[in-house]
C-alpha positions in Angstrom: 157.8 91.8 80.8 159.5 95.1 80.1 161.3 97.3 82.4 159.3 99.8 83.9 159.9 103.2 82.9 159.2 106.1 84.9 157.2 109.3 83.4 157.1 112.6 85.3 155.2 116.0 84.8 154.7 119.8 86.3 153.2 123.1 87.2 152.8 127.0 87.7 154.2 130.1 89.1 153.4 134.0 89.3 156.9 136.2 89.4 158.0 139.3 87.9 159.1 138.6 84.1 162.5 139.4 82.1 163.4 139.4 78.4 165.3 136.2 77.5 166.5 136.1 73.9 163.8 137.8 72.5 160.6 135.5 74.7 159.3 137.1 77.6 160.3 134.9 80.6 159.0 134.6 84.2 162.0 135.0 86.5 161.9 133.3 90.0 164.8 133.0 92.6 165.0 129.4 93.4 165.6 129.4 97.5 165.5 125.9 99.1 165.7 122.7 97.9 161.5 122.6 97.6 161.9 125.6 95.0 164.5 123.5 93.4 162.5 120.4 92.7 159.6 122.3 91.5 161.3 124.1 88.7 163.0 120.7 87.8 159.7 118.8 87.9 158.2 121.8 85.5 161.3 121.5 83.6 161.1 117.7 82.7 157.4 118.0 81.7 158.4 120.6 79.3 160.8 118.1 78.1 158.2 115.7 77.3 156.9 118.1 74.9 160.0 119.6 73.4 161.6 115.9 72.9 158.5 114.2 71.6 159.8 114.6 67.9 157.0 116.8 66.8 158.0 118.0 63.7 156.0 121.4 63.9 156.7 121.9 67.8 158.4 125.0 66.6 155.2 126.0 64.4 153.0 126.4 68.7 152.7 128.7 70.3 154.5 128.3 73.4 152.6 131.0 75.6 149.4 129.3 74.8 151.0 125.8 76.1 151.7 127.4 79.4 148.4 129.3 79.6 146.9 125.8 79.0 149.5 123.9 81.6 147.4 126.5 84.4 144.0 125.5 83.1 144.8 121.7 83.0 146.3 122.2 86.5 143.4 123.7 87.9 140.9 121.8 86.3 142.1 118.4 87.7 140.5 116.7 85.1 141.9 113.4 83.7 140.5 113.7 80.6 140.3 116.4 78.0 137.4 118.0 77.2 135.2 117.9 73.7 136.4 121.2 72.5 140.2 120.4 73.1 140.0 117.3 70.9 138.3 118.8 68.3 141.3 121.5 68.3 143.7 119.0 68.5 142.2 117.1 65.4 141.7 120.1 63.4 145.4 121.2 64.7 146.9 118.1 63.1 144.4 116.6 61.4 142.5 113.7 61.4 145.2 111.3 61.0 148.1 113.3 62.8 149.6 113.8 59.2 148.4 117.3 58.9 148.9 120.9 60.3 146.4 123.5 60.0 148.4 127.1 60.8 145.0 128.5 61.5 144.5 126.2 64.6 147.8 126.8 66.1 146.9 129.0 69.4 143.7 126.7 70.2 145.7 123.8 69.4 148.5 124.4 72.0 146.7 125.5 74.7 145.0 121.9 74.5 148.3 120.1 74.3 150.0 122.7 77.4 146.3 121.9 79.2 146.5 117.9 78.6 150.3 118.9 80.4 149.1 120.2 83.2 145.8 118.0 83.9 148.3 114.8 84.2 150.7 116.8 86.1 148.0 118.2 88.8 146.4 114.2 88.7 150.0 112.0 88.6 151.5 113.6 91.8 148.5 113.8 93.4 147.7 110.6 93.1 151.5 110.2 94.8 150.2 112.5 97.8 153.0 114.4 96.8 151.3 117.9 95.9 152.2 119.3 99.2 156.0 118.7 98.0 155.8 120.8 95.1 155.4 124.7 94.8 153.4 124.8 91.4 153.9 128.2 91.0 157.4 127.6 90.1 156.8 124.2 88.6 155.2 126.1 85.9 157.8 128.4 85.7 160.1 125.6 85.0 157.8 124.9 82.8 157.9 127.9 80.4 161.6 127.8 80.4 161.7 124.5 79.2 159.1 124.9 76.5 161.8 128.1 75.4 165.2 126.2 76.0 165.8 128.4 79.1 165.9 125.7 81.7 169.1 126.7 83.0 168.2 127.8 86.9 168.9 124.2 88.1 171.8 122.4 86.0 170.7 118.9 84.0 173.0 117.1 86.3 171.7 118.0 89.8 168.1 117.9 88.3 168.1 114.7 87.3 169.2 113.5 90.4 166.7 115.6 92.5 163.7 114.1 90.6 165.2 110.9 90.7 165.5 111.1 94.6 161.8 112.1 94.9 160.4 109.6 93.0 162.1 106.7 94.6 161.1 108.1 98.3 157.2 108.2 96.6 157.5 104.5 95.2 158.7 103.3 98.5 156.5 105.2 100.7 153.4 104.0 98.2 155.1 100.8 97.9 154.9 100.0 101.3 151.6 101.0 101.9 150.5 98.7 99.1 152.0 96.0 100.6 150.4 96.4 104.0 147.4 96.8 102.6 147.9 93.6 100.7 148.2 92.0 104.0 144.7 92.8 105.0 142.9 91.3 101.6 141.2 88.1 101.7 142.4 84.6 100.7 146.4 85.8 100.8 149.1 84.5 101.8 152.6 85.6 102.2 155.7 83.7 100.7 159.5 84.3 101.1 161.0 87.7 100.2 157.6 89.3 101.4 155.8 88.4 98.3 151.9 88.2 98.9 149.8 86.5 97.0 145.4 86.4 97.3 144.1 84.0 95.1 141.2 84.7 93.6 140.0 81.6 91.8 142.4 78.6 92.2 144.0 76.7 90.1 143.0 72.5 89.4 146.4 72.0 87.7 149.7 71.4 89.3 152.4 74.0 89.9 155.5 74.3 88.3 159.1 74.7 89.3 161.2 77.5 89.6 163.2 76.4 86.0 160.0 75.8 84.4 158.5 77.5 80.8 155.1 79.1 82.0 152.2 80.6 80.3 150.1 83.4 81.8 148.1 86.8 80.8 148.9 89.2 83.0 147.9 93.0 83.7 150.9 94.9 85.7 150.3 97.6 87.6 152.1 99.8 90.3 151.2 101.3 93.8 149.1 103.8 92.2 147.1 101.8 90.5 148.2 102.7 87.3 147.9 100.2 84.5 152.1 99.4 83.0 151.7 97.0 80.6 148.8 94.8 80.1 149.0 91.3 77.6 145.2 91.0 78.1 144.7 94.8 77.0 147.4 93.6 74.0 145.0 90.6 73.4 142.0 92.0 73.3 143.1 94.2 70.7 145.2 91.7 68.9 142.8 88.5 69.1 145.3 86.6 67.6 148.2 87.5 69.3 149.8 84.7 71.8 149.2 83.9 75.0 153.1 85.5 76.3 155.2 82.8 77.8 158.5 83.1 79.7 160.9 80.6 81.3 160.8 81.1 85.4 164.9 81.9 85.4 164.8 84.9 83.0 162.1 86.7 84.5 162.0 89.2 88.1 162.8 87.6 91.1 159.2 87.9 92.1 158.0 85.8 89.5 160.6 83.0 89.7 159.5 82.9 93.7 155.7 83.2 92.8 154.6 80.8 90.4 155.9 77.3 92.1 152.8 78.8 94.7 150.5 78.7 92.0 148.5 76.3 90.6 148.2 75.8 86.7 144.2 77.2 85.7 143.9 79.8 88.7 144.2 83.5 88.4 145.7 85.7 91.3 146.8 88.7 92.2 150.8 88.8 93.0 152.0 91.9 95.4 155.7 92.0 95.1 158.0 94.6 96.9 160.7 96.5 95.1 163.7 94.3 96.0 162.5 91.4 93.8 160.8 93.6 91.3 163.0 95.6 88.8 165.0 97.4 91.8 166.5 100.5 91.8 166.4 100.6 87.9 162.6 100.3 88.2 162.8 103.4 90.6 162.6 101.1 93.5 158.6 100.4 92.8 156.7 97.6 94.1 154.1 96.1 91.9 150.7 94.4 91.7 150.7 91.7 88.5 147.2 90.3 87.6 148.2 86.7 86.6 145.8 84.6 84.9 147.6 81.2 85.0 147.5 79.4 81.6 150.1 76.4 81.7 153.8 75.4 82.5 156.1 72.6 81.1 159.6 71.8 81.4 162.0 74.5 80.0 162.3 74.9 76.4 158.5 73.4 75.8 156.8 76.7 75.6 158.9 79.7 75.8 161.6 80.2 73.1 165.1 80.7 74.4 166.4 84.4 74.7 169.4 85.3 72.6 
């Protein structure tokens, strides 16, 4: 299992605009601590795009992008449409090895649009849109996309989006696990952990220094998909089943599997403190587990160096 990282995004803002080495800028007066987050959150997103290592990021056309961010925020869609792939195709062509100059303004409005569609849809899905002013989120926006992020030093932004994301994850966190509480055939082990079974197991059940065996799909209190060994299967047929010894995994899992018998899959609800923590942005998690085998350590899960 990898450590869960967190991904952020932003939105728009109507102000008067200034001159800013040579781009036209929006200029907004950032006056409470809400006005502050929002231009961070549009800041970071930008960040996503100016940090991807696009070699011809400097080739768009960065008013297009945020003309785009507004249509992808109020569209709310999740997915882009027809048109904007074909412009992104054409834009790089078919194999993401090519760049056609002559799609360049169609081109970044899709990519600003696909911005500000999973901007709109990821904090919304946090119930966290009436948080954010998205007027100045997508002035933060623009300023990043130019380098002009400067209204709210790196330092103090980090830790502001930081700080909202953690109070989300625990809020959604502990909703999840209520919730969790409430679902048939569960049961609810020490630390908190809950676990519904949804066909059991004929095997036995190993011990907490046990090798196990398992597919697995993790996913948080969102219900977004992290990482998913049967997604990586299905694609990769050959690949192996992924096994792990039960001392060099979460805390959740070491306490979870000796509950579980060998042959049954279950769903695992584990809170943040025995999950990855305040690393993991303090986010409780759901793990699919389809339950393969177990053996004594050292029989099925090479040793980590």
């Amino acid at each position: 299992m990898k450590k869960v990282l967190l991904f952020l995004v932003a939105l728009p803002l109507a102000a008067c605009s200034s001159k800013s080495g040579g781009e036209e800028l929006e200029s907004v007066e950032l006056k409470n601590s809400k006005d502050k987050l929002s231009y961070s959150l549009g800041a970071e997103q930008a960040r996503m795009i100016t940090q991807s290592g696009d070699p011809n990021f400097d080739k768009l056309d960065k008013d297009a992008m945020v003309r785009g961010f507004l249509l992808g925020v109020k569209s709310k869609q999740t997915e882009l449409s027809e048109d904007c792939r074909k412009s992104l195709q054409k834009l790089y062509g078919p194999y993401g090895q090519d760049f056609d100059s002559t799609a360049v303004i169609a081109g970044s409005e899709c990519i600003g649009q696909m911005a500000g569609s999973i901007f709109y849809n990821g904090w919304s899905k946090k119930g966290a849109l009436d948080k954010i002013d998205l007027n100045i989120a997508k002035i933060g926006f623009q300023h990043g996309l130019y380098d002009k992020d400067t209204l709210v030093e790196m330092t103090e932004r980090s830790a502001l989006v930081a700080t909202f994301v953690e109070k989300l994850n625990k809020k959604s966190g502990s909703e999840m696990m209520a919730n969790a509480k409430k679902l048939p055939n569960t049961k609810e082990i020490e630390g908190g952990i809950i676990i519904q079974t949804i066909n059991e197991g004929k095997g036995g059940m190993p011990q907490p220094t046990d090798d196990v065996k398992a597919d697995y799909s993790l996913t948080n209190a969102s219900g977004d998909t992290l990482e998913s060994s049967i997604a990586m299967r299905r694609q990769n047929p050959e690949a192996p089943v992924p096994a792990f010894n039960l001392q060099g995994v979460i805390q959740g899992w070491t306490k979870a599997f000796p509950n579980l018998k060998k042959g049954g899959q279950y769903r695992v609800f584990i809170p943040w403190n025995l999950a990855y923590g305040e690393q993991g942005g303090f986010e409780s998690l759901c793990f699919y587990i389809d339950f393969q085998d177990f053996g004594a350590a050292g029989t099925l899960a090479q040793p980590r160096q």
